[in-house]
DRENDO-1510 file (C-alpha; in Angstrom, 1 decimal, always signed):
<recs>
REC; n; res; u; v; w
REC; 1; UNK; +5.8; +8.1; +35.7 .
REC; 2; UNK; +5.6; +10.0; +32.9 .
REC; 3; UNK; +9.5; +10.1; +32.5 .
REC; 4; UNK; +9.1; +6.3; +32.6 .
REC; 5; UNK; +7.4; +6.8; +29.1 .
REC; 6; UNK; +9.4; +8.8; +27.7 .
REC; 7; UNK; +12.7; +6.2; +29.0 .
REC; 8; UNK; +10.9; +3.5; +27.4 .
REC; 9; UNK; +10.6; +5.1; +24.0 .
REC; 10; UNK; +14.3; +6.4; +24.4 .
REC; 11; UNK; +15.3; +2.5; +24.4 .
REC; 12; UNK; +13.0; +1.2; +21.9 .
REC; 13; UNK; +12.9; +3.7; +19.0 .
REC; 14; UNK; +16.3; +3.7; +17.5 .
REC; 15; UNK; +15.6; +4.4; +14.1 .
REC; 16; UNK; +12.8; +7.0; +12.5 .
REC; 17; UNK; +11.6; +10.4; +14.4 .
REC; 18; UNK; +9.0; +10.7; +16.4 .
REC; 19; UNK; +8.1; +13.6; +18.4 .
REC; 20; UNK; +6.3; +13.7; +21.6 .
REC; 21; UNK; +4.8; +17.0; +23.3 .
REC; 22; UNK; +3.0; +16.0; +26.8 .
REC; 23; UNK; +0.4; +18.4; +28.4 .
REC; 24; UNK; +2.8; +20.6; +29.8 .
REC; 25; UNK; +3.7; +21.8; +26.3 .
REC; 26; UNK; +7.4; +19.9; +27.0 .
REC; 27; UNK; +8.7; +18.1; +23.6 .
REC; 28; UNK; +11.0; +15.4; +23.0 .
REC; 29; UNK; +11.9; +13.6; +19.5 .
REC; 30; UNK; +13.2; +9.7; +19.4 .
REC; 31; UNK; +14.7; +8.3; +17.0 .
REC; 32; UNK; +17.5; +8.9; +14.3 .
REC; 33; UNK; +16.1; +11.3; +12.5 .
REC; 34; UNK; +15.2; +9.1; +9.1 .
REC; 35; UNK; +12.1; +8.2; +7.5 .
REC; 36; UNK; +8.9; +10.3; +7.7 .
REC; 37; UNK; +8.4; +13.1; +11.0 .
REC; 38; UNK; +6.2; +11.7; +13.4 .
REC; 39; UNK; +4.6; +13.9; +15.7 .
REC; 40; UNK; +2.3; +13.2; +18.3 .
REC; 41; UNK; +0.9; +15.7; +21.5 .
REC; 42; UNK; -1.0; +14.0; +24.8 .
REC; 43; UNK; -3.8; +16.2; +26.1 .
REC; 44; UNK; -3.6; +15.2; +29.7 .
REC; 45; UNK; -0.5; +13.9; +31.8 .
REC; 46; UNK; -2.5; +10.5; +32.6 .
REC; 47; UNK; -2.5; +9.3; +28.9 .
REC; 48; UNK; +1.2; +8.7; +29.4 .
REC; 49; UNK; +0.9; +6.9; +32.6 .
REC; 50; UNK; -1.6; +4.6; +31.5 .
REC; 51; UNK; -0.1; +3.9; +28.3 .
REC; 52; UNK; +3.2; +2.8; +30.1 .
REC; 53; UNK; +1.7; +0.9; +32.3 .
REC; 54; UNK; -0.5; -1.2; +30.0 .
REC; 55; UNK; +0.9; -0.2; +26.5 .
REC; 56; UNK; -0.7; -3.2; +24.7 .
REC; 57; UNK; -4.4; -2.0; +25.8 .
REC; 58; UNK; -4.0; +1.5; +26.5 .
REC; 59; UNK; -2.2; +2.9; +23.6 .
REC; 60; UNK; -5.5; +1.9; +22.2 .
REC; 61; UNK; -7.8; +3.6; +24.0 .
REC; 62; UNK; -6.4; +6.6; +24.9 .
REC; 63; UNK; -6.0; +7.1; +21.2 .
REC; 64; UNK; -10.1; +6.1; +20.7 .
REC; 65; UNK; -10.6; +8.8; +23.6 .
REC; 66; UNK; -9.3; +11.6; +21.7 .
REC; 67; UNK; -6.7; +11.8; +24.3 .
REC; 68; UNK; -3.8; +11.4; +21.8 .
REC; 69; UNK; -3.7; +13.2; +18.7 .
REC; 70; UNK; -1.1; +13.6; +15.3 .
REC; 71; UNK; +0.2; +16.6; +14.3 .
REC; 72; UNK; +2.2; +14.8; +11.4 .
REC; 73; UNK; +1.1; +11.2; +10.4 .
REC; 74; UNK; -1.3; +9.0; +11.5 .
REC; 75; UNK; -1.7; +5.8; +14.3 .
REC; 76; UNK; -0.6; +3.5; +11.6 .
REC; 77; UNK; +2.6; +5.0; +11.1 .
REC; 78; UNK; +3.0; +5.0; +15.0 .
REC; 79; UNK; +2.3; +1.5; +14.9 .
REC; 80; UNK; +4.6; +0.7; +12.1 .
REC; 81; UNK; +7.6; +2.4; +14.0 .
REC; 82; UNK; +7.0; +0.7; +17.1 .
REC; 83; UNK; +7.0; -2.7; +15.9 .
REC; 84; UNK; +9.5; -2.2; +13.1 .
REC; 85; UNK; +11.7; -0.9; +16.3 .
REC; 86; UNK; +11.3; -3.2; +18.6 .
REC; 87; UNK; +13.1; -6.2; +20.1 .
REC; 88; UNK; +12.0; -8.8; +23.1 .
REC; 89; UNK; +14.6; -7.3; +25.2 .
REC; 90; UNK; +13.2; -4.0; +24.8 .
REC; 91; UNK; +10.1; -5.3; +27.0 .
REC; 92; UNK; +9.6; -3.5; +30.7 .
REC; 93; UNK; +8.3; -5.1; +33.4 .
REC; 94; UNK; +4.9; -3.8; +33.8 .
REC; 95; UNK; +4.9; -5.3; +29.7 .
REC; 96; UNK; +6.2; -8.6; +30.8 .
REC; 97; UNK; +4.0; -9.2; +33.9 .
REC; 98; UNK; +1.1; -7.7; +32.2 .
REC; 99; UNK; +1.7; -10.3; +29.6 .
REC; 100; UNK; +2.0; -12.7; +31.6 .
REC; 101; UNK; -1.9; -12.4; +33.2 .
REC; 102; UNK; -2.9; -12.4; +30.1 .
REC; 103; UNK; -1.5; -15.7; +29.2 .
REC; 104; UNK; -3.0; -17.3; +32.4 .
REC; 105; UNK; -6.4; -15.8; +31.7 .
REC; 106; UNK; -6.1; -17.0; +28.1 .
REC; 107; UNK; -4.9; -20.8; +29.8 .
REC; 108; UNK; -8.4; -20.5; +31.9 .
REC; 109; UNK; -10.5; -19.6; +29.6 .
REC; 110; UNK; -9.4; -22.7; +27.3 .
REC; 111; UNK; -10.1; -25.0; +30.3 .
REC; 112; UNK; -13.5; -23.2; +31.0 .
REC; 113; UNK; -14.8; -22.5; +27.4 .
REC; 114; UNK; -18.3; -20.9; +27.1 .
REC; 115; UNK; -20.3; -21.0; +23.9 .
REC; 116; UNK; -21.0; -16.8; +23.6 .
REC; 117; UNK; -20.7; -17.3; +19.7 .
REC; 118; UNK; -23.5; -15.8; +18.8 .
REC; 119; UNK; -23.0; -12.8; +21.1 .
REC; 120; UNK; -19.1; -12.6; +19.8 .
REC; 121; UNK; -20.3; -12.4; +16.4 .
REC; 122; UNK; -23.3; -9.8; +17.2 .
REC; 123; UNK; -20.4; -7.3; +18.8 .
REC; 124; UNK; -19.1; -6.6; +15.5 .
REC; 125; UNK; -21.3; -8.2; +12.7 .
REC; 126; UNK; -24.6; -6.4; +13.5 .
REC; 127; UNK; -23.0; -3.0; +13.4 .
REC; 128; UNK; -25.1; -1.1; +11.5 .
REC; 129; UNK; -24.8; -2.0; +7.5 .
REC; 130; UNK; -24.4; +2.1; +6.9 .
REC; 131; UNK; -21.1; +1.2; +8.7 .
REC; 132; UNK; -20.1; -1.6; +6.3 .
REC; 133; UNK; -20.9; +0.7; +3.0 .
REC; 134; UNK; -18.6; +3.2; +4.0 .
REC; 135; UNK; -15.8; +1.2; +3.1 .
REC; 136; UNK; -16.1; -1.8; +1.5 .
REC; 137; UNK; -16.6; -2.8; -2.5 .
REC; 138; UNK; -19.6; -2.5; -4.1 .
REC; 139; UNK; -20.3; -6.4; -3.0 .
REC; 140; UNK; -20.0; -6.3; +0.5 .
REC; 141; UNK; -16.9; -8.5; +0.6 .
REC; 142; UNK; -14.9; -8.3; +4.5 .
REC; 143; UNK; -12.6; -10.6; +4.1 .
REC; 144; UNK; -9.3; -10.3; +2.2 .
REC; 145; UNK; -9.2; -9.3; -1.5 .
REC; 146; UNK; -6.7; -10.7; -4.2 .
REC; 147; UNK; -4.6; -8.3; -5.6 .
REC; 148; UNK; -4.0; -10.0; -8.9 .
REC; 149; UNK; -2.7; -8.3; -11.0 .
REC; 150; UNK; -0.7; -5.7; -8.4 .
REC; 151; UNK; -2.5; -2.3; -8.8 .
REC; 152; UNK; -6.0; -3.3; -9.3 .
REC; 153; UNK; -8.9; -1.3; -7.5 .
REC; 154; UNK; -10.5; -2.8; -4.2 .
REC; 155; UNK; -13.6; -3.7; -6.3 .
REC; 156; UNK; -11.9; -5.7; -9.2 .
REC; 157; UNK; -9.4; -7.4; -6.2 .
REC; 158; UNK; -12.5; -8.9; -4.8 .
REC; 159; UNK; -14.2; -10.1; -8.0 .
REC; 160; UNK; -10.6; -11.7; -8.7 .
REC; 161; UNK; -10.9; -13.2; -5.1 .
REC; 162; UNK; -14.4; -15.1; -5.6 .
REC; 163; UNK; -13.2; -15.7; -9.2 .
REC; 164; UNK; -10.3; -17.5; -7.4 .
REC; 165; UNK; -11.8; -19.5; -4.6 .
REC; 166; UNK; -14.6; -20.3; -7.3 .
REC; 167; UNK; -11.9; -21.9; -9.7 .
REC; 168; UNK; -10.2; -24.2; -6.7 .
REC; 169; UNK; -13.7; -25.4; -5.9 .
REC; 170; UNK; -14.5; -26.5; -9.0 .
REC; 171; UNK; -18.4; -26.6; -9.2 .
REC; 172; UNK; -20.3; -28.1; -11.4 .
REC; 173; UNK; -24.0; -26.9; -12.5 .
REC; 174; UNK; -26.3; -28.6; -10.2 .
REC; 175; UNK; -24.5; -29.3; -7.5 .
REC; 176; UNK; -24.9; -28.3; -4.1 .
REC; 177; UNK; -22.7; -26.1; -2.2 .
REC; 178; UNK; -22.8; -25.0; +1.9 .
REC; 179; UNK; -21.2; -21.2; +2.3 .
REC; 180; UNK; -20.0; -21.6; +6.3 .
REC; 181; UNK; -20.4; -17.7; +7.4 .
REC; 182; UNK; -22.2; -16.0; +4.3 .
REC; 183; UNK; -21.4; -12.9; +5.0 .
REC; 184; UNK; -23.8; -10.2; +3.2 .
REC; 185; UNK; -24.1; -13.2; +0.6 .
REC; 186; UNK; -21.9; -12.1; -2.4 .
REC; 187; UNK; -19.9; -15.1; -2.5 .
REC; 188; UNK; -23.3; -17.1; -2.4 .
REC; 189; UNK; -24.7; -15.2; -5.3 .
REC; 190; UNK; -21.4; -14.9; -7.3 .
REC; 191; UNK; -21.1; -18.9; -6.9 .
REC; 192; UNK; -24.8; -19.5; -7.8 .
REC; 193; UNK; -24.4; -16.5; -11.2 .
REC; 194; UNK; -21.4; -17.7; -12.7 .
REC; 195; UNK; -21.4; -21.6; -12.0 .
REC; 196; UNK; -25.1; -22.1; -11.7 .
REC; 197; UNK; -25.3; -24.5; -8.5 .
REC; 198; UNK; -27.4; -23.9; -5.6 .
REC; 199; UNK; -25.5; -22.4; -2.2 .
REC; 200; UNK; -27.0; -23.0; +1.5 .
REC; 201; UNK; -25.4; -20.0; +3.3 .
REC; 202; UNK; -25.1; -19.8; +7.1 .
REC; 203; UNK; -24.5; -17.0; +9.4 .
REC; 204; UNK; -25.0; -16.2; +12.9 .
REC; 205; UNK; -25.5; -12.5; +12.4 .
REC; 206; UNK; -29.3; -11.1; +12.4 .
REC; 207; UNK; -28.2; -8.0; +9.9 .
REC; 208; UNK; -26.0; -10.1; +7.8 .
REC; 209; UNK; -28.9; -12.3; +7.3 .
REC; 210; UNK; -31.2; -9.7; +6.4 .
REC; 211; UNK; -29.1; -8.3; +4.2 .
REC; 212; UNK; -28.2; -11.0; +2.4 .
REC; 213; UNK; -31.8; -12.2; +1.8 .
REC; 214; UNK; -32.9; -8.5; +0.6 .
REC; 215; UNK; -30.3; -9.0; -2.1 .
REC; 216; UNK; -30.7; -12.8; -3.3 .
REC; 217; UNK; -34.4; -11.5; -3.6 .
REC; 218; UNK; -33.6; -8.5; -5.6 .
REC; 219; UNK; -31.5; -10.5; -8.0 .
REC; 220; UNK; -34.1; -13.1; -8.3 .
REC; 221; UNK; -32.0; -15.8; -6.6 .
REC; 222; UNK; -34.1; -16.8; -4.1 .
REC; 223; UNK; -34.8; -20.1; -5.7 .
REC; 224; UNK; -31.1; -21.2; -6.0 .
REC; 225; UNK; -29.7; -19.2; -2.9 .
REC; 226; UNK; -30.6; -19.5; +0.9 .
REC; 227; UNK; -29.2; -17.6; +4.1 .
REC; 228; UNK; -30.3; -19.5; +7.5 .
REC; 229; UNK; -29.2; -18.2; +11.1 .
REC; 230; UNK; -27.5; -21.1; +12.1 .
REC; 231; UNK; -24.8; -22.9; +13.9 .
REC; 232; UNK; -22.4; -25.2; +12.0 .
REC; 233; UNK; -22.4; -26.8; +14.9 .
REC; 234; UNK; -25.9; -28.0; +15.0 .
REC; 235; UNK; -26.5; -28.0; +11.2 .
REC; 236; UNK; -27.8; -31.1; +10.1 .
REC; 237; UNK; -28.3; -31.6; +6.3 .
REC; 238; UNK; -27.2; -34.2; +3.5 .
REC; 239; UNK; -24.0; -34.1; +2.6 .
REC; 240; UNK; -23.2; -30.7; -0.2 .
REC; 241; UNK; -20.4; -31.4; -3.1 .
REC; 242; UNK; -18.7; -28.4; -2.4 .
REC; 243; UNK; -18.2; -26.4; +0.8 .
REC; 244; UNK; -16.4; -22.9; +1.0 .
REC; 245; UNK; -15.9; -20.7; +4.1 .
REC; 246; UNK; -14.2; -17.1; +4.0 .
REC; 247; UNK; -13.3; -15.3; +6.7 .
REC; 248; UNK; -15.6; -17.2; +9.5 .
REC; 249; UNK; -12.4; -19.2; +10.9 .
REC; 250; UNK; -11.1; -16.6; +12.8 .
REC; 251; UNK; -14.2; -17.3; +15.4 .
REC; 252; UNK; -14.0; -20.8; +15.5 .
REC; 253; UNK; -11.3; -21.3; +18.0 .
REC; 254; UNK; -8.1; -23.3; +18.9 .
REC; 255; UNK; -10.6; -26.0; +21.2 .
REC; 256; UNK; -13.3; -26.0; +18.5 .
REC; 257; UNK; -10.8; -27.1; +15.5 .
REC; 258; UNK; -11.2; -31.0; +15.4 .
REC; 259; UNK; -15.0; -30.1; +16.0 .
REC; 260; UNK; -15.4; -27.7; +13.0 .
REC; 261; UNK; -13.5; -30.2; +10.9 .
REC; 262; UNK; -15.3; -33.1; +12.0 .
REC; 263; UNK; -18.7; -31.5; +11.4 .
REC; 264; UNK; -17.3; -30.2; +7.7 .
REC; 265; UNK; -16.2; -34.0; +6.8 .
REC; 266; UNK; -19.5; -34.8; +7.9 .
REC; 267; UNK; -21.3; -32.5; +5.5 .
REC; 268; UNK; -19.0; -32.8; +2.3 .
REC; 269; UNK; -20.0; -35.4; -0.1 .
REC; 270; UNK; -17.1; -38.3; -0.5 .
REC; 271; UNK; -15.9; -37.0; -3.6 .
REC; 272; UNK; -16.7; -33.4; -2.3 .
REC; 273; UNK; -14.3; -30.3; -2.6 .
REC; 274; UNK; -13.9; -28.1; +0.7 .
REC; 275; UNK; -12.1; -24.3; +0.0 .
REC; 276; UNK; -11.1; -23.0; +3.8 .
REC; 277; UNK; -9.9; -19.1; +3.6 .
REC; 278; UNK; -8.6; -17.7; +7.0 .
REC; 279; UNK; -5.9; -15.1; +7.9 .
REC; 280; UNK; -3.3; -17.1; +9.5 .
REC; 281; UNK; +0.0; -16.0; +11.7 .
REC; 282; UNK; +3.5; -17.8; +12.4 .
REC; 283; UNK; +3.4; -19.0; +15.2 .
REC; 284; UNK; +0.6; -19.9; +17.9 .
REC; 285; UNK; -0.6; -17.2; +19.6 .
REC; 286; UNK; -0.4; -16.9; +23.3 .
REC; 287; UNK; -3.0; -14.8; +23.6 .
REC; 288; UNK; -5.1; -12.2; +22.2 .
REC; 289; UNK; -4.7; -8.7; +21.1 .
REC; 290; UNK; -6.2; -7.1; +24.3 .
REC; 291; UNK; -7.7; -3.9; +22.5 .
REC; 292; UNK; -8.9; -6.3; +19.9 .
REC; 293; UNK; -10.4; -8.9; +22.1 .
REC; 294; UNK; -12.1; -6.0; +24.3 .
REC; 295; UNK; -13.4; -3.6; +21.4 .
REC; 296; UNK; -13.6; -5.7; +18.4 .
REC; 297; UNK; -13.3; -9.6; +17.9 .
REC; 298; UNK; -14.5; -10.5; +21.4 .
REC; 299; UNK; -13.4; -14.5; +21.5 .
REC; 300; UNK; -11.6; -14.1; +17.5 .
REC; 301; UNK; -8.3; -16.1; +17.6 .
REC; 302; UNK; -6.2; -16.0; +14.7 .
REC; 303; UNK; -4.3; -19.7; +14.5 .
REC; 304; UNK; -1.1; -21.0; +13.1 .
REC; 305; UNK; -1.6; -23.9; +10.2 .
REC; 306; UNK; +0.6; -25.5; +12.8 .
REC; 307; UNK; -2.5; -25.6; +15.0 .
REC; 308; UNK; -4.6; -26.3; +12.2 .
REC; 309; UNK; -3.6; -29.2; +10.0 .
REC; 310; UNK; -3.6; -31.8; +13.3 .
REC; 311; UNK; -7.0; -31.0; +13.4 .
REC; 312; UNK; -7.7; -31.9; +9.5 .
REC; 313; UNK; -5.8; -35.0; +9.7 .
REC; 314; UNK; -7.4; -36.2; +13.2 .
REC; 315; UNK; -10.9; -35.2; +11.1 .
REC; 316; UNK; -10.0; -38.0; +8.1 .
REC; 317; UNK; -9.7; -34.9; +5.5 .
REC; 318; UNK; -7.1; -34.4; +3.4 .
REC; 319; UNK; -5.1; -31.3; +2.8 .
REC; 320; UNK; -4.9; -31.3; -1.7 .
REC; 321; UNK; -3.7; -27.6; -1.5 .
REC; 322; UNK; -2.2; -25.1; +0.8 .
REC; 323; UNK; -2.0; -21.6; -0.6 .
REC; 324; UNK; -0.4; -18.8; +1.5 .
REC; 325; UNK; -1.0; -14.9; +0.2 .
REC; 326; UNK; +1.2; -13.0; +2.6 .
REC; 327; UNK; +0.3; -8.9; +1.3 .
REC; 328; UNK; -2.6; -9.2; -0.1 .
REC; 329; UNK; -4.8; -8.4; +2.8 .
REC; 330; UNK; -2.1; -5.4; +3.7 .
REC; 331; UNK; -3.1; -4.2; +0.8 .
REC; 332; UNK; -7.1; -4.5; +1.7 .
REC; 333; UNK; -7.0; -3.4; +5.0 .
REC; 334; UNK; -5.2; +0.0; +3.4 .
REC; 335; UNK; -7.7; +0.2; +1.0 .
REC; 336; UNK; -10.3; +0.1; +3.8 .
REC; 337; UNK; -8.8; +2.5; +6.0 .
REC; 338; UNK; -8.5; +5.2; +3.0 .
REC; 339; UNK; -12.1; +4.7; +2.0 .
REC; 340; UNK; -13.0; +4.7; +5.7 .
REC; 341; UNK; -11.5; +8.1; +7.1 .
REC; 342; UNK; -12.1; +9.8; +3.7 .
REC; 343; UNK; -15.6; +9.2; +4.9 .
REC; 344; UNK; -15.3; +9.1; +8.4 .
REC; 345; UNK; -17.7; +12.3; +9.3 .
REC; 346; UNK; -20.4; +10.3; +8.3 .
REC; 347; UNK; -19.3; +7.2; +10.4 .
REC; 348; UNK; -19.5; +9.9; +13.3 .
REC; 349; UNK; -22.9; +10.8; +12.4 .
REC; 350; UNK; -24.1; +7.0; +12.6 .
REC; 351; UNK; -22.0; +6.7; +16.2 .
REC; 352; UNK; -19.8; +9.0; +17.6 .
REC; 353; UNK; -15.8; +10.5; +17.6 .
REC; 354; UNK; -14.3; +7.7; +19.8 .
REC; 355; UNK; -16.3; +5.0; +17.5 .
REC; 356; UNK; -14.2; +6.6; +14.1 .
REC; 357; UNK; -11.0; +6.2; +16.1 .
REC; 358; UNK; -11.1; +2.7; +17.5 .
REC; 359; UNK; -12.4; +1.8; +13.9 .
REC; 360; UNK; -9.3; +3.5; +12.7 .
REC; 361; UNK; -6.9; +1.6; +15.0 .
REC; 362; UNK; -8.6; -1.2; +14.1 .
REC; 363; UNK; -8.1; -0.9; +10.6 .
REC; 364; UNK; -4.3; +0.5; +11.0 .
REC; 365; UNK; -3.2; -2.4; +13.6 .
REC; 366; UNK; -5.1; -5.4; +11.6 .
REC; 367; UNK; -2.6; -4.0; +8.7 .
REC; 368; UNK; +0.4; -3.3; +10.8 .
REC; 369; UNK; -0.1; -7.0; +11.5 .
REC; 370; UNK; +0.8; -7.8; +7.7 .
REC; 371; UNK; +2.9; -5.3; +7.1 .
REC; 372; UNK; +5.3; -5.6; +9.8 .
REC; 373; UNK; +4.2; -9.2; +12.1 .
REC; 374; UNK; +4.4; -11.7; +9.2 .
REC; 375; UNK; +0.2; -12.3; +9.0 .
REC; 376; UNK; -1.2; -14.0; +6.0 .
REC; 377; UNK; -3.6; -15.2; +4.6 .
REC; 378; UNK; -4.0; -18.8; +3.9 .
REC; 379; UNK; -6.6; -20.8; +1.5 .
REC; 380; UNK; -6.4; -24.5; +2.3 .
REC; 381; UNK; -8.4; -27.3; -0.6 .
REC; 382; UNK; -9.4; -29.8; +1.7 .
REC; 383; UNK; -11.0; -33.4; +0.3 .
REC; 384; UNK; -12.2; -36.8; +1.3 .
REC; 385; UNK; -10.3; -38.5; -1.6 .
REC; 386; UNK; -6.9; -37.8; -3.4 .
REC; 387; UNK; -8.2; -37.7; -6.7 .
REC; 388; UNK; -11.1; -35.5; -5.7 .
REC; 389; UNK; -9.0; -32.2; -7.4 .
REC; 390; UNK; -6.5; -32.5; -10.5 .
REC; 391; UNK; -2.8; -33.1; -9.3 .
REC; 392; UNK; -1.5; -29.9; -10.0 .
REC; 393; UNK; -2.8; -26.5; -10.3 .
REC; 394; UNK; -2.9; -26.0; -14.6 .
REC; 395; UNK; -6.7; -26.3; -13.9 .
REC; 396; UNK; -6.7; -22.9; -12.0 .
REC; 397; UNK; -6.0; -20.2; -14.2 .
REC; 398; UNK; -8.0; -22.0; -17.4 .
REC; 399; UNK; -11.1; -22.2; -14.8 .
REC; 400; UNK; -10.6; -18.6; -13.9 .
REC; 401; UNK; -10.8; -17.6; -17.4 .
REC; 402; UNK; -13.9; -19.1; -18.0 .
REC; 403; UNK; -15.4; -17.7; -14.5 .
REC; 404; UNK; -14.6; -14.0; -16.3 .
REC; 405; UNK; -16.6; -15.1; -19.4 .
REC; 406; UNK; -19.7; -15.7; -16.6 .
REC; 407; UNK; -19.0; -12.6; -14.9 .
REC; 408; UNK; -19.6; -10.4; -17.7 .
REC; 409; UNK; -23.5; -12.2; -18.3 .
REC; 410; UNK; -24.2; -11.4; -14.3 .
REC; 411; UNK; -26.7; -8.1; -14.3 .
REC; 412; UNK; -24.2; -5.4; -12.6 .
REC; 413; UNK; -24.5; -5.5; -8.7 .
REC; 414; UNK; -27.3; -3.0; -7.2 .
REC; 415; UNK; -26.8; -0.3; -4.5 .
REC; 416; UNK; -28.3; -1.6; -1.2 .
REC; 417; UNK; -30.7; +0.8; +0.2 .
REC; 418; UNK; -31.4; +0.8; +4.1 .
</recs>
């Protein structure tokens, strides 16, 4: 079985090198020799077995199990030269049936759905916030940044993101604005700082919550930012001016759409501004990322706009701007990665070995997905009424300008101690 491996990698890697040594000490390279030298050993004669049996799940974890290791590169190069290599026809049959289970689960479990939102979100979101600090910007912002201009650090990339959803929203003082998934609250108190309206923030993770009050507290927002555990779903309020939500629509799912949508027309004020930031992919999905769904985004689904614009339209909102940034969260996810395994001893002390390398091929997949599967982010303006937003986007980068002026009155952002 283990030559079955090793056949499979003789068909699909056709350009690059990559080396292989199995735990008999016995080498073979693939490839045509260009590009970097990838080299990688297995420590037991199972890994390989596994791995061609169920490539999409295993590959995974034998990696998180220590069970695979680099002697040049890293799992995001392997990655890289897997996908950049390979063709549908390349597929083997334990891939293609494989696959196709996992299609007919995902067809069940869309008949059968089961509300385990809370839970899904728990799995990841109430990881310890140590975690979080190890790699993200001084705000706290996990979600993806905007690299403009190119080059920019992590931390002004983010500030330009906020500054940019901030601008397409167009607040005005006063008004009242409902944050769907708040995060740890930084685009809550950058909206209430710099445009001086007051935000309703809703999560459904405990630690995110806690955080994010700590920190409106400490600023002395708590009079014109709130954080509530609760589901959009049930939320009942009068209707807010503005809505944004970043980064929460990858949980919603394909058979909760028209409900989300429905819900958000019924909390946005008729001449109210909705800003909708999700990563996005090509095509509809026909099923999850096994290693994702089973160690990371349990129930996360990343959609198509072909799957999501019915459901605006069926919800009587209009789409006033569709915005797609196709590298800019390449470019976050590496800046994550970096910042995480340059620190990733003390992400071992907080959990263990195997928790540093599933977060690493976490971190190197989710960008492989940009890089080399066409991923992107997209930022939809959604509205009740045409005339809601300008006509064309000359508003944007004047609004933006104006946002920086704010920025630089906001007292500098505080280290959060646990």
């Amino acid at each position: 079985m283990v030559s079955s491996l090793r056949g499979m990698l003789r068909k699909i890697i056709r350009k690059g090198s990559l080396t292989i040594t199995g735990a008999d000490g016995q080498s073979e390279t693939f490839g045509d020799g260009s590009g970097l030298p990838l080299s990688m050993r297995f420590l037991d004669a199972e890994a390989e077995i596994e791995i061609y049996r169920d490539a999409q799940l295993k590959l995974g974890e034998v990696y998180m199990q220590g069970r695979l290791v680099f002697d040049a590169g890293n799992i995001y190069d392997l990655l890289a030269l897997i996908r950049s290599n390979t063709l549908v026809a390349d597929l083997t049959l334990p891939m293609l049936w494989r696959g196709l289970l996992r299609i007919a689960e995902a067809k069940l479990k869309g008949f059968l759905p089961v509300n385990h939102n809370k839970r899904n979100v728990a799995h990841h979101y109430d990881l310890s916030a140590k975690l979080f600090d190890l790699f993200l910007d001084e705000d706290w912002q996990y979600s993806c940044a905007y690299f403009n201009p190119p080059g920019i650090s992590l931390d002004e990339a983010q500030l330009a993101k906020k500054r940019h959803i901030a601008a397409k929203l167009m607040p005005e003082p006063g008004q009242k604005v409902l944050e769907i998934g708040s995060g740890w609250g930084g685009m809550a108190m950058y909206l209430a700082e710099t445009c001086d309206v007051d935000v309703s923030g809703i999560t459904l993770s405990e630690e995110q919550l806690k955080v994010s009050r700590a920190r409106a507290q400490k600023r002395g927002l708590a009079d014109k930012v709130r954080f509530e555990l609760q589901d959009y779903r049930t939320m009942k309020a009068k209707p807010f001016d503005r809505i944004v939500s970043v980064g929460m629509f990858e949980h919603v799912g394909p058979n909760n759409y028209r409900r989300f949508f429905k819900k958000a027309a019924n909390l946005l004020h008729d001449d109210g501004v909705m800003l909708l930031h999700s990563i996005g992919q090509p095509y509809p999905p026909l099923y999850n990322n096994p290693f994702f769904e089973k160690y990371i985004f349990p129930g996360g689904y990343i959609p198509s706009l072909a799957e999501v614009l019915p459901a605006i339209e069926k919800s009587g909102l209009l789409v006033a701007d569709c915005e797609i940034l196709p590298m800019h969260y390449g470019h976050t996810l590496r800046h994550w990665r970096e910042r995480f395994m340059a620190r990733k001893e003390e992400a071992a002390a907080l959990y263990d070995e195997d928790f540093v390398r599933m977060w690493e091929f976490y971190l190197a997949g989710s960008e492989m997905a940009f890089t080399h599967e066409d991923f992107f982010i997209f930022q939809l303006q959604i509205t009740k009424k045409r005339m809601s937003v300008p006509n064309n986007r000359d508003y944007i980068a004047p609004r933006e300008e104006a946002l920086k002026l704010r920025e630089a009155e906001r007292p500098p952002l505080e280290k959060v101690i646990f």
